[in-house]
TORGU-143060 format. One record per residue (C-alpha): residue number from 0; y, z, x. Coordinates in nm, 2 decimals. Layout:
residues N
   resi       py       pz       px
    NUM        Y        Z        X
...
***
This chain:
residues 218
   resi       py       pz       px
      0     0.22    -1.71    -0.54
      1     0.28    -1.34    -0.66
      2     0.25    -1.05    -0.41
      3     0.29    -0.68    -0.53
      4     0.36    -0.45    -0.23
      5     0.37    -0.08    -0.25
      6     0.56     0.15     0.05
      7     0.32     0.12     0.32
      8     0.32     0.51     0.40
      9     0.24     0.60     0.04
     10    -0.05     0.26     0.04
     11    -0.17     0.41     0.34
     12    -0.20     0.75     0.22
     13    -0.35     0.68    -0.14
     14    -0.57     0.40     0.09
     15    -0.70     0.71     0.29
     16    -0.84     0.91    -0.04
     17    -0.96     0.59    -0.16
     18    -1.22     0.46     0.12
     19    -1.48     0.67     0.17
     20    -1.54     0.67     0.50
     21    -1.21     0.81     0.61
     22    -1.29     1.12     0.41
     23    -1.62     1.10     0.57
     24    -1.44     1.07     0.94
     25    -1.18     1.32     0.90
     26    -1.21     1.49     0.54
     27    -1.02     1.47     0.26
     28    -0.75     1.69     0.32
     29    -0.38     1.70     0.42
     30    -0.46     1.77     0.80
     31    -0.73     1.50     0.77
     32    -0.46     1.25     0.69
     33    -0.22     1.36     0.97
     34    -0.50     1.36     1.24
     35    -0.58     1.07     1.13
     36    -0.24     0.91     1.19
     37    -0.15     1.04     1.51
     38    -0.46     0.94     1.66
     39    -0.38     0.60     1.57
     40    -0.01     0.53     1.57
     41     0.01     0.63     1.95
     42    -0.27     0.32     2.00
     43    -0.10     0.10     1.73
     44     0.29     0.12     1.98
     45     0.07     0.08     2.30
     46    -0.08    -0.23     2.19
     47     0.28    -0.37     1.99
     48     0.45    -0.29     2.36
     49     0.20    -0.47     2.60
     50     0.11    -0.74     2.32
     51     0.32    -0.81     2.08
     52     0.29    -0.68     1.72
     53     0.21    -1.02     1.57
     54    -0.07    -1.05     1.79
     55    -0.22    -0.73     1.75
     56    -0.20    -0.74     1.36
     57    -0.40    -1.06     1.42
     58    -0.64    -0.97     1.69
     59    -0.67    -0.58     1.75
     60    -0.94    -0.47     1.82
     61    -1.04    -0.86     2.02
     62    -0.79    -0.73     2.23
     63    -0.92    -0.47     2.46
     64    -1.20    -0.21     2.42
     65    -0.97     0.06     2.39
     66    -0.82    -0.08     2.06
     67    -1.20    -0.16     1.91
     68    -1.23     0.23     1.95
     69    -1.00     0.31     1.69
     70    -1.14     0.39     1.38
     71    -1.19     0.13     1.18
     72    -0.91    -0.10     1.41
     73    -0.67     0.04     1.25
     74    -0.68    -0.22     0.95
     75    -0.48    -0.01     0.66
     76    -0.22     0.01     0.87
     77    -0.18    -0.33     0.96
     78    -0.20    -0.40     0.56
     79     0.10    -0.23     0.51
     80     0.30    -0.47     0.80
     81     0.45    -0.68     0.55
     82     0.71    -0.82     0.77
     83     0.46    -0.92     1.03
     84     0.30    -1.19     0.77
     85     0.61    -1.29     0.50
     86     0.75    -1.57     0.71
     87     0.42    -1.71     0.74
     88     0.43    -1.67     0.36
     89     0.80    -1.86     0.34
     90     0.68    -2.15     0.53
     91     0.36    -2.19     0.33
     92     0.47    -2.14    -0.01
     93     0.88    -2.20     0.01
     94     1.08    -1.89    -0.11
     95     1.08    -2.05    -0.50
     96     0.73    -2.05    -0.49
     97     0.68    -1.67    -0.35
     98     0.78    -1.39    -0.64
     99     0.71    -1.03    -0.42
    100     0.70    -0.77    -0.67
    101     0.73    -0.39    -0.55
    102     0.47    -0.18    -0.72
    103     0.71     0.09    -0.78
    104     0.92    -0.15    -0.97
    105     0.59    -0.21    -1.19
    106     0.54     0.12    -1.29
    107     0.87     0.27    -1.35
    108     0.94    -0.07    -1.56
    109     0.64    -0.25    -1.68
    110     0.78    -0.46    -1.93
    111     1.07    -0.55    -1.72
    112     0.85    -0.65    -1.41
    113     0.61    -0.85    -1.68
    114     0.91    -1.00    -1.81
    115     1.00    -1.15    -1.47
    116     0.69    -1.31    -1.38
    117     0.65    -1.46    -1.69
    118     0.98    -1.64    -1.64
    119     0.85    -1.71    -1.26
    120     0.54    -1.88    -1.44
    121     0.76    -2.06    -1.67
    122     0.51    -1.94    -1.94
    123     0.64    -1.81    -2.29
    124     0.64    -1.41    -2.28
    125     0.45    -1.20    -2.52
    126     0.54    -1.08    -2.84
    127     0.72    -0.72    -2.82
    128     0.47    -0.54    -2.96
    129     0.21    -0.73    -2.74
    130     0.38    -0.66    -2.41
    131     0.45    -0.30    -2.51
    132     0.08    -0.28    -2.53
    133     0.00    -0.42    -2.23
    134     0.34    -0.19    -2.07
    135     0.14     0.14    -2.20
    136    -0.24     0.09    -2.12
    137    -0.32     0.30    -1.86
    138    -0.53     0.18    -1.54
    139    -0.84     0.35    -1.47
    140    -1.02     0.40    -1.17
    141    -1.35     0.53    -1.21
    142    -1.53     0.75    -0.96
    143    -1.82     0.63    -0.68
    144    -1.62     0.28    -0.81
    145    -1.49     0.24    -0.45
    146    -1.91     0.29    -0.29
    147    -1.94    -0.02    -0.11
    148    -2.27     0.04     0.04
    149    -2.55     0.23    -0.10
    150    -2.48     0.51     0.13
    151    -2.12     0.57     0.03
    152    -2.27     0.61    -0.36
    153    -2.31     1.02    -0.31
    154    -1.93     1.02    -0.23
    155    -1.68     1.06    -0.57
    156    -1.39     0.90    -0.54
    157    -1.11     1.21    -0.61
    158    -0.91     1.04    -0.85
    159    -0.66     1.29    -1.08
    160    -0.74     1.19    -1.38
    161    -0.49     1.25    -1.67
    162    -0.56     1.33    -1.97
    163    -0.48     1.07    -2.28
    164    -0.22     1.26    -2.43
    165    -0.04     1.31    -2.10
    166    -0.03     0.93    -2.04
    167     0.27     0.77    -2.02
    168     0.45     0.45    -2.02
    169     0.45     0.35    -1.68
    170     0.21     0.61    -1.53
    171     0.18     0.56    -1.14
    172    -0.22     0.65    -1.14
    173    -0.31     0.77    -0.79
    174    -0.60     0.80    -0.58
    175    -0.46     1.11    -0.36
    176    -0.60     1.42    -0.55
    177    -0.39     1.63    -0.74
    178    -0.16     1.85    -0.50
    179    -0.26     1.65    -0.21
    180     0.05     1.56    -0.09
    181     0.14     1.38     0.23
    182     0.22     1.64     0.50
    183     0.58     1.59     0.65
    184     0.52     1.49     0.98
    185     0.26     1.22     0.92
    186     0.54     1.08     0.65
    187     0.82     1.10     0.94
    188     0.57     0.95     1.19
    189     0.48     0.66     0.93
    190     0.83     0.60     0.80
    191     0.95     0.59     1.19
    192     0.65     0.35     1.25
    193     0.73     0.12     0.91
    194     1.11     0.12     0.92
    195     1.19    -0.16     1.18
    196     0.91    -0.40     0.99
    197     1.03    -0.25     0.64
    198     1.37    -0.47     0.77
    199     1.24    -0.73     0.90
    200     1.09    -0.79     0.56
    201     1.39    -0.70     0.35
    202     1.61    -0.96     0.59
    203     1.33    -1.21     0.51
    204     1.35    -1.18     0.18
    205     1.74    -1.10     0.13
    206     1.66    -0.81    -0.07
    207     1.74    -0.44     0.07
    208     1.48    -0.25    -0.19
    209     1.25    -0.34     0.03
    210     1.38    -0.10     0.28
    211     1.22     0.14     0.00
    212     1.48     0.40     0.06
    213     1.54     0.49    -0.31
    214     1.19     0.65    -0.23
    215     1.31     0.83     0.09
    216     1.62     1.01    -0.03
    217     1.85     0.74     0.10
***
């Protein structure tokens, strides 16, 4: 099995842009975001402290009443609880049969990354010039792609989109429209939030870049 996890403040942000009905709820904007984290979080630790994290990622909003009121149970940020579901994972699969990939890894390093899940296959890699190809096509996401239901076809999806000769090797495309960025205190409320499962994952897996701190400034 090969997962590819991304930081789950920056997933939950980029998630955010990408859904429609969160910019429908709370609009697409930077306060937007942050209301819409600190009316959950505050919901998310009262249900971890009377019931136990793994039970709530499992059963949320089964719970209690008060937890099916959150918007949309709070799902996008249980998808970024990695260390809530990996041993699960271990026992399934084993640890040689598990290759978790960080999608910042991919992107800064395509060929690299491609390289080493190749060898995990045990499949012969590409040719160079093959897998340099592959390393420089950009991903595309196109607009109203995200429109799950007919309704949610008048909404664009705000994607930047970058223009070919500005696309680079390794290119992190990203939902969250151009000078969006994520306001400081829903990333210090997020990374406050993340950081005890963000170690639980990296002590799973014996591998501190999941702690993600080359993308937090130490």
């Amino acid at each position: 099995m090969i997962a590819v996890l991304r930081e789950p403040a920056r997933r939950l942000h980029s998630a955010f842009y990408f859904w429609p009905q969160y910019r429908r709820h709370y609009g697409a904007s930077g306060d937007g975001f942050l209301r819409y984290v600190r009316e959950t979080l505050p919901v998310l630790r009262d249900c971890f402290a009377e019931h136990g994290a793994r039970e709530c990622a499992r059963s949320f909003e089964g719970i209690d009443q008060k937890y099916e009121n959150v918007y949309y149970h709070a799902d996008q940020f249980f998808k970024g609880a990695y260390g809530l579901y990996m041993d699960e994972w271990l026992h399934a699969f084993g640890r040689r049969r598990l290759l978790i990939l960080r999608a910042e890894d991919y992107w800064a390093a395509t060929e690299g990354t491609l390289e080493t899940v190749f060898d995990f296959l045990g499949v012969r890699p590409l040719a160079a010039v093959r897998m340099h190809a592959i390393a420089a096509r950009p991903v595309t996401y196109l607009p109203g792609s995200n429109a799950t239901f007919a309704a949610d076809r008048k909404i664009v999806n705000r994607v930047r989109r970058v223009p070919a000769a500005e696309v680079v090797r390794g290119h992190a495309w990203t939902r969250v429209p151009e000078r969006m960025s994520m306001p400081q205190e829903a990333a210090q409320m997020l990374q406050r939030f993340y950081a005890p499962l963000n170690s639980d994952l990296a002590a799973m897996l014996g591998d501190e870049r999941f702690l993600w701190k080359d993308l937090m400034g130490g």
